[in-house]
N, C-alpha and C positions, 0 to 999 in steps of 0.2 A: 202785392197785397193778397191776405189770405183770404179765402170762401169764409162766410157768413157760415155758422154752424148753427143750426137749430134743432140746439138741446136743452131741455134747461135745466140748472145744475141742484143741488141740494142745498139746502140753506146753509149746510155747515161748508161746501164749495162757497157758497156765496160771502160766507164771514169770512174767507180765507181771501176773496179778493180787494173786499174793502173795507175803510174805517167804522162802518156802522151800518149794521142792515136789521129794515124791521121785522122785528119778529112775528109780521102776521105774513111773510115768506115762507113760514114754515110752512110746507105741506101743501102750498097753493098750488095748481096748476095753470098757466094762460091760456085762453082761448081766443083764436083769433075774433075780432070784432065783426058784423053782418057783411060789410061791406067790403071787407079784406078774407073772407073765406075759400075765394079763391084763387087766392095767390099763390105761386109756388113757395113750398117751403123744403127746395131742394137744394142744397149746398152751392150758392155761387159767389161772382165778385157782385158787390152794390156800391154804389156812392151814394153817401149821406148828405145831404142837406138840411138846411134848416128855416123855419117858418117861422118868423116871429112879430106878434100883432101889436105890438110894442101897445096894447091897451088890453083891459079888462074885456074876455070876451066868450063864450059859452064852448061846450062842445063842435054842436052842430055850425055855428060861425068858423070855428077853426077849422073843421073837416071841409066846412063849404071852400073857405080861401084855397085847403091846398088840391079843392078838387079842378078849382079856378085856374092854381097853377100846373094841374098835371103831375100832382105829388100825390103819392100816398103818404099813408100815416106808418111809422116801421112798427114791427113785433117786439114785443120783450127781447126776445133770442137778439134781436140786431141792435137793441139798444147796449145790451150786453158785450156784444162783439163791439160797438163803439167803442166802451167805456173801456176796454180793453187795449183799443187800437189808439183812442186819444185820449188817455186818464189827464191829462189838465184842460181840457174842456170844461168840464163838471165842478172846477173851480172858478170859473167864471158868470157864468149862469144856469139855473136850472133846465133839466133837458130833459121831455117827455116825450114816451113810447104810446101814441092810443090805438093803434092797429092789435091788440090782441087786450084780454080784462082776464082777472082772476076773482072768483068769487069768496068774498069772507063776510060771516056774519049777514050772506044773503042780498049783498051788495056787491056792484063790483066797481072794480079797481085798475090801476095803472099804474106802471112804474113810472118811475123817475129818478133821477141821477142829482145830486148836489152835493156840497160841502159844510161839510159842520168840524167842529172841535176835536174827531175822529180822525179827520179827515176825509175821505171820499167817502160818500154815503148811498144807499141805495133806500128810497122810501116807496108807498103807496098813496096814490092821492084818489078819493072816491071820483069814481068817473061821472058822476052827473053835477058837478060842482065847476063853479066858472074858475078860468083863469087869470092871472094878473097879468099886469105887461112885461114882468119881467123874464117867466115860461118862454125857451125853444122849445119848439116842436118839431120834433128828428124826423126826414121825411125821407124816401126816395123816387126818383122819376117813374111815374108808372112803362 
């Protein structure tokens, strides 16, 4: 398996990987989130896992679970490399990135991975908004 690259590509990269990405990608930059600021973001191997609360449940519950389990929350950049490394994943259920947020409109934001009529999708979900049961959450072992 190849290193985790953290770069993040251009929107017009990003329409070239998948069936439909939101156009509030243009121009955004990630920044990683408080509690992930010090992680490295130097090219290596990671394994991904997944958190799922099979209920309706907030941020701070999410981050608390996978702090419970000794998970972080992954970057953009490695959701990225996922959806690269396992594009039928993101056919199955939706997959979220909360270790880094982009600001639009003065809010911020999160990516995530699903499928629609495009097929592979790339969206933005506002990060202070609950999630469903049906949300992974891409994690890796601290």
């Amino acid at each position: 398996t190849a290193p985790a690259i953290y770069s993040q590509p251009s929107y017009e990269e990003l329409k070239s990987r998948f069936g439909w990405v939101s156009s509030a990608y243009r121009g955004v930059t990630f920044e990683p989130i408080d509690r992930c600021e010090d992680v490295s973001r130097e090219p290596r191997d990671i394994t991904f896992e997944y958190l799922h609360l099979d209920r309706r449940a907030s941020i701070d519950e999410v981050i608390a679970e996978m702090e419970k389990q000794g998970l972080r929350p992954t970057f953009y950049e490695e959701l990225l490399d996922f959806a690269e490394k396992f594009p039928d994943e993101q056919r199955k259920y939706p997959i979220v990135a909360l270790g880094s947020v982009a600001r639009v409109d003065g809010r911020r934001f999160v990516a995530y991975l699903w499928y629609g009529d495009l097929g592979r999708d790339l969206y933005l979900h506002w990060f202070g908004r609950d999630w469903g049961g049906d949300y992974r959450f891409l994690c890796v072992r601290k």
